[in-house]
C-alpha positions in Angstrom: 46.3 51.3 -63.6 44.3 51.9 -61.0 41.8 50.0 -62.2 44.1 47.1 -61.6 45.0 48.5 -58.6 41.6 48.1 -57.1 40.5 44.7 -58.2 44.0 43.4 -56.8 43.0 44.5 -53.4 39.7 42.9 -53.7 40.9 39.8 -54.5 43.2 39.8 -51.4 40.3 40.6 -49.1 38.3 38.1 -49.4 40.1 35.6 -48.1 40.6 37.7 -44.6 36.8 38.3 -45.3 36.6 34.4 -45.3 39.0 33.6 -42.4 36.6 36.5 -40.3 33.5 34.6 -41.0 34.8 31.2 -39.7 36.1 32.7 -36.5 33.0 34.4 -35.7 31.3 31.0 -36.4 33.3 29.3 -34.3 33.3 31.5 -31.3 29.1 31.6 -31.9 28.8 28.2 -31.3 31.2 27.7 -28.4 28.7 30.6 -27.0 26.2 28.3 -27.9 27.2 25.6 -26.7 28.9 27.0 -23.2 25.2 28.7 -22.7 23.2 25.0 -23.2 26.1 23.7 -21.0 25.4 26.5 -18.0 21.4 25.8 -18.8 21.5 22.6 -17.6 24.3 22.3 -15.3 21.9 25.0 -13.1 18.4 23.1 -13.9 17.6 20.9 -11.0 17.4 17.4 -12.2 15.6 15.4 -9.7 16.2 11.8 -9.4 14.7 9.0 -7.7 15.3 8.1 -3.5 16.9 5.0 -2.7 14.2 2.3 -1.2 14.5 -0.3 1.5 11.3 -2.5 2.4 10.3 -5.2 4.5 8.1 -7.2 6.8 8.0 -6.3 10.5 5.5 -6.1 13.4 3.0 -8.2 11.1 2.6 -5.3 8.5 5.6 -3.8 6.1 7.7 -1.0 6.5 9.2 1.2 3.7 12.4 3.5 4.3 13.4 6.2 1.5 16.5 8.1 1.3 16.8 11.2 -1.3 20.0 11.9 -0.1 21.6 9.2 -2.3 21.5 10.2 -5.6 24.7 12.1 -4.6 26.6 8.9 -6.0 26.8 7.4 -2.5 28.5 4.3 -2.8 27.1 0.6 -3.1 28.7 -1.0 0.1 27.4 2.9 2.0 24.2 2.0 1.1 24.5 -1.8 1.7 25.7 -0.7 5.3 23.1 1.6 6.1 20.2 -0.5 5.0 21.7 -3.6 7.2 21.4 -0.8 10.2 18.1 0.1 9.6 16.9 -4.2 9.3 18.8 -4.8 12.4 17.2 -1.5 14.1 13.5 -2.7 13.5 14.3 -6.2 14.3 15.3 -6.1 17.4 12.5 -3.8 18.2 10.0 -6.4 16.9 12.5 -9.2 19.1 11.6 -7.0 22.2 8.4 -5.9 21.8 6.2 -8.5 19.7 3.3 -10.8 21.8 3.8 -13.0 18.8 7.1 -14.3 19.5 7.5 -16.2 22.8 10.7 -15.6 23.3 10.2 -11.3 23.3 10.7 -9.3 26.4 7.0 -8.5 25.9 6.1 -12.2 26.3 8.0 -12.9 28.8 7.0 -10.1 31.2 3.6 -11.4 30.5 4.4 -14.9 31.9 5.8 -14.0 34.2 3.8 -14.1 37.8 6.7 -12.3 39.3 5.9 -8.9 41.3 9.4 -8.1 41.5 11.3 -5.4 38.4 11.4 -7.1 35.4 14.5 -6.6 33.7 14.2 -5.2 29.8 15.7 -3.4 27.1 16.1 0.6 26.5 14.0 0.2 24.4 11.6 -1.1 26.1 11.3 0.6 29.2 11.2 3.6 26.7 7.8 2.6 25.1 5.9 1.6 28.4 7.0 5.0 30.1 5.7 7.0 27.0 2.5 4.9 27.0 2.0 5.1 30.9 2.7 9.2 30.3 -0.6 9.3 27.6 -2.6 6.8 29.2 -2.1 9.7 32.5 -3.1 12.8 30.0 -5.8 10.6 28.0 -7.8 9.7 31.6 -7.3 6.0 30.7 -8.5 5.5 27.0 -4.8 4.7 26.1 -4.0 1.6 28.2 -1.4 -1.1 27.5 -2.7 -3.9 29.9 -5.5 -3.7 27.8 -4.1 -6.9 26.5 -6.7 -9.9 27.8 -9.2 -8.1 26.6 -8.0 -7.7 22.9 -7.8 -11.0 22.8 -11.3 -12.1 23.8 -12.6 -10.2 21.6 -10.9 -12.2 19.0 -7.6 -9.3 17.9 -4.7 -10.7 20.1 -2.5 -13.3 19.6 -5.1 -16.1 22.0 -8.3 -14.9 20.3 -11.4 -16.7 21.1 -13.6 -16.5 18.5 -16.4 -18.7 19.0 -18.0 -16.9 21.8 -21.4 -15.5 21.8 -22.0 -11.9 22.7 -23.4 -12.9 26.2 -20.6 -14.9 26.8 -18.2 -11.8 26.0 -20.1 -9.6 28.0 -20.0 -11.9 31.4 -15.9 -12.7 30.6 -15.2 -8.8 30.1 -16.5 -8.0 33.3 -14.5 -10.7 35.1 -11.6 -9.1 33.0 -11.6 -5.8 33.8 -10.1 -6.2 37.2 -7.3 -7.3 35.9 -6.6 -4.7 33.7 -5.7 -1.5 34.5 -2.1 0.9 33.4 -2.0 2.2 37.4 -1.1 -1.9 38.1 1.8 -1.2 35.9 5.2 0.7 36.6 8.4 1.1 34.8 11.7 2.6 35.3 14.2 4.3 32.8 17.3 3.2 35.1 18.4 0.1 35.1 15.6 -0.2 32.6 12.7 -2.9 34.3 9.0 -3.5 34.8 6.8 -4.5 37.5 3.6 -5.4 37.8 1.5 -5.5 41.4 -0.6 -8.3 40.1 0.7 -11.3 38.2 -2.3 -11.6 35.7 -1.4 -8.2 34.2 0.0 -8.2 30.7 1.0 -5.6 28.0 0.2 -4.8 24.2 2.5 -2.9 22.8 1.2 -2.7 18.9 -0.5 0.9 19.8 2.9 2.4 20.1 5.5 0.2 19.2 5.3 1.2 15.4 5.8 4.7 16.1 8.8 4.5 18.1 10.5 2.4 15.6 9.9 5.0 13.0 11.7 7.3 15.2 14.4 4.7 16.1 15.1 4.6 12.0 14.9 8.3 11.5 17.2 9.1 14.4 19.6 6.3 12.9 19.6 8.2 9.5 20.1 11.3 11.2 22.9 10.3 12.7 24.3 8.8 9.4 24.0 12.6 7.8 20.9 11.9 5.9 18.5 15.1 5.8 15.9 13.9 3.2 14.3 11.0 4.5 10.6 9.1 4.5 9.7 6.3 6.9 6.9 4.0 6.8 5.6 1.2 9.7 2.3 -0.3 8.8 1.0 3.2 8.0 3.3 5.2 10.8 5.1 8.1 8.9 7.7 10.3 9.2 9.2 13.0 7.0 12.6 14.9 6.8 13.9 17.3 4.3 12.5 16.7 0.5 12.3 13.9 -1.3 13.4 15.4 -4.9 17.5 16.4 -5.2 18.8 18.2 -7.7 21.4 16.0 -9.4 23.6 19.3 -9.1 22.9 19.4 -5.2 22.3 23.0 -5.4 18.4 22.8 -4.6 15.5 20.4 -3.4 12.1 20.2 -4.6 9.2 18.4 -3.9 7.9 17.6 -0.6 6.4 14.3 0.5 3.5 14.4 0.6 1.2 11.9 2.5 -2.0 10.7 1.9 -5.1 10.0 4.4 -7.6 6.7 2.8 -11.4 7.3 3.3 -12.5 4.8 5.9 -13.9 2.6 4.1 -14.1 -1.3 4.1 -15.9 -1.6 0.8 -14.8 0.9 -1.2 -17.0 1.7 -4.6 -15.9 3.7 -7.3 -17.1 7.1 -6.3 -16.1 6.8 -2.4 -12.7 5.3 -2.7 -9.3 6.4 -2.3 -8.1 9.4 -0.4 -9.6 11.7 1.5 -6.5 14.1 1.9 -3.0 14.6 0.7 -0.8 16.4 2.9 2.8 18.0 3.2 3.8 17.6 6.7 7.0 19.6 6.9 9.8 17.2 9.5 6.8 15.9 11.2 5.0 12.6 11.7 1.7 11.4 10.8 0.1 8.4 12.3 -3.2 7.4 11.6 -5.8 4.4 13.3 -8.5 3.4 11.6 -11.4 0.8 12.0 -11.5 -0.1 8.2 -9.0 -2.3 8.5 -9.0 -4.8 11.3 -12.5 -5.7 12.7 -15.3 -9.0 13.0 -18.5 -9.0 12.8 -21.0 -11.0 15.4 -24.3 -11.4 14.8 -24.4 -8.5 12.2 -22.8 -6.5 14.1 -19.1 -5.1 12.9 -16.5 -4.6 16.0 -13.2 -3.1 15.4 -10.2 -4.1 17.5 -10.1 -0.5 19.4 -11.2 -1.5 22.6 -12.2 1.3 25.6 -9.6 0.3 28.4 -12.3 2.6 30.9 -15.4 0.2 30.3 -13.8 -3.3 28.6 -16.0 -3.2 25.5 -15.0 -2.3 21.7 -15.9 1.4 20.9 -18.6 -0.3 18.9 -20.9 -1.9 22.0 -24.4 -0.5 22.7 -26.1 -1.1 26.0 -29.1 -2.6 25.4 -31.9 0.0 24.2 -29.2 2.4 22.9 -30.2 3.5 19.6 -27.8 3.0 16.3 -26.0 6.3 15.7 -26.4 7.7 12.1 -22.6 8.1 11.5 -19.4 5.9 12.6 -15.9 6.7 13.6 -13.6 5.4 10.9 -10.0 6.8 11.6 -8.4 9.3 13.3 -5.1 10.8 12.4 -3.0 12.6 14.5 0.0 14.6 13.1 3.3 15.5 16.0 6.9 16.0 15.9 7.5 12.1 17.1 6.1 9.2 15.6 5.6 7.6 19.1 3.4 9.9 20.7 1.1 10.6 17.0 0.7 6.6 17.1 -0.4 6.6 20.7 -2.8 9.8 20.5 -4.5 8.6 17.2 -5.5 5.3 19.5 -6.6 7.1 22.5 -8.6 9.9 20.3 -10.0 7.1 18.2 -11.6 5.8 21.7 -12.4 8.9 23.6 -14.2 10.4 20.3 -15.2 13.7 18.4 -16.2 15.6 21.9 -13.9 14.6 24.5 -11.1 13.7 21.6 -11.1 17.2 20.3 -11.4 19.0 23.7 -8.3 16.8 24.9 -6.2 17.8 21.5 -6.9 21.6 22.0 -6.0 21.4 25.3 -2.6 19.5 24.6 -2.1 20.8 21.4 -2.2 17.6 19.3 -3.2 18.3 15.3 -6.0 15.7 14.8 -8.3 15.1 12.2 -11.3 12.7 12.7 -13.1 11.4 9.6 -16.8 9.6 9.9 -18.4 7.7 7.7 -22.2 8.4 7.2 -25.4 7.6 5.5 -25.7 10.4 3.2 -24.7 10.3 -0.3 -24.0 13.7 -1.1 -21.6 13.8 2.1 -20.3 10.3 2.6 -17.5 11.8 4.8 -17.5 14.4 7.4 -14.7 15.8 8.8 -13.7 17.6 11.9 -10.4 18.8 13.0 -8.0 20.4 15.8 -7.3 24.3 14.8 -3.9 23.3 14.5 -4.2 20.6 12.2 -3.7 21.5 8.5 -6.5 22.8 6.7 
């Protein structure tokens, strides 16, 4: 009997045996499952900004938001990107010397020695470029405008002068020039000139401050991970990866600096540096990229407002120098003032340039191009500027 006894009570335990083995199987995979869940509900997945890009200022511009992959809707996005076209244009509307009908263009036809009446804006610009062309001695200079254009840059350009001829109309020029012939005021915003042949060029500085103009604008839309980009005028905020669980960012922007060079060969070409520039902006001006050449000699369109001539010109007898300036880059907190300084560094040069940076504190990186293979660049920097 007992026997019996004891292969009854087998019998009857294993299907409690059975029933314990598909509970424990179940509860192991919701484990498993719950645990893959938590994985990658915590692993930042980082998705791709939102893009705007255009033509302004006769280069493009490039805006990118990061902040949108939080499912931000269509017609949010549509609105902000219909703010940020309108924001440029009517920068380029005010400012440009290619549109007759700009504030810019006007001013300059104007033979009137009385205030000029202009925008925010505008006023704006011309203060911050008077306030540099004070600190720079004169190497950043608005009215530098006539002069631009004989050389063959500007919106009249004469290009079928000979040297001699350029060098007998820049000296008639050059008393017409001048940024202490020039004044503005902030309120009711106007410009005056004290002679009536004086005009402004705003393309120096204009790009920068409608970087700025954007960024503020996203700012003030709640945006915190932002890139804009003007014809080569950049300015960071925040990150540009978001997690797609918006519990972390990752990845800065990063910003690259092009060797100057107008032929590039294989083993020269592409970038000299790459940079992560924090909530700052980078601007850089180079001679790579706009210049003419008369009778084998290469000018660039930065021209030294102190002496009329492109940084280029050698008095007769001067001998060739062995290496050439081909872009500075100057890295601030505002896109206006980095646009303005790379100009004025590009002109002063290495010496005076870096002397003037360390003494005002601007980051500023000057590349040369030279004649030796093993070293085709040469660098030389600010202490502040990132190593």
């Amino acid at each position: 009997m007992s026997k019996k006894t004891s292969i009854d009570h087998e019998d009857q335990s294993q299907p409690n045996n059975f029933f314990w083995n598909i509970i424990r199987y179940v509860i192991i995979v919701i484990l498993l499952v719950a645990g893959i869940w938590y994985y990658y509900s915590q692993k930042p997945r980082f998705l791709t900004a939102q893009e705007i890009r255009g033509m302004t200022m006769g280069t493009d511009y490039s805006v990118k938001v990061a902040d949108f992959v939080k499912g931000t809707k269509h017609d949010v996005w549509k609105n902000i990107e219909t703010q940020i076209q309108q924001r440029i244009e009517g920068i380029d509307r005010a400012m440009s010397t290619y549109r007759t009908d700009s504030e810019v263009s006007r001013f300059n036809n104007s033979d009137s020695a009385d205030w000029f009446e202009v925008s925010k804006d505008t006023a704006e610009v011309v203060n911050t470029a008077l306030e540099i062309s004070q600190l720079t001695e004169g190497a950043f200079d608005i009215t530098v405008s006539p002069l631009v254009d004989l050389w063959g840059f500007g919106v009249k350009q004469q290009l079928d002068l000979t040297v001699k001829d350029l060098e007998e109309k820049t000296n008639q020029i050059k008393s017409k020039i001048g940024y202490d012939k020039l004044e503005v005021r902030l309120q009711p915003p106007a410009l005056k000139k004290s002679i009536p042949e004086l005009r402004i060029d705003l393309s120096a500085i204009a790009k920068g401050y409608a970087v700025d103009c954007v960024a503020i604008l996203l700012e003030e839309n709640g945006f915190t991970n932002f890139i804009v980009e003007i014809g080569g005028e950049v300015c960071c905020r925040g990150r540009k990866g978001i997690a797609a669980n918006y519990k972390a960012t990752s990845h800065d922007w990063i910003i690259g600096i092009e060797k100057p060079f107008i032929v590039s060969s294989d083993g020269i070409s592409g970038l000299q540096r790459k940079l992560s520039i924090g909530d700052r902006a980078l601007a850089t001006s180079g001679d790579y990229q706009n210049y003419r050449e008369i009778n084998g000699v290469r000018y660039s369109h930065f021209i030294d407002p102190r002496t009329g001539f492109p940084t280029e010109y050698l008095v007769a007898g001067e001998p060739k120098p062995v290496e050439r300036l081909g872009s500075v880059s100057v890295l601030t907190k505002r896109c206006v003032y980095a646009d303005a300084w790379a100009t004025a560094l590009f002109v002063l040069g290495e010496h005076k340039g870096l002397e003037l940076a360390e003494k005002h504190g601007i980051a500023v990186l000057f590349l040369f191009r030279t004649e030796q293979n093993d070293q085709p660049i040469r660098e030389a920097a600010s202490t502040t500027f990132p190593k």
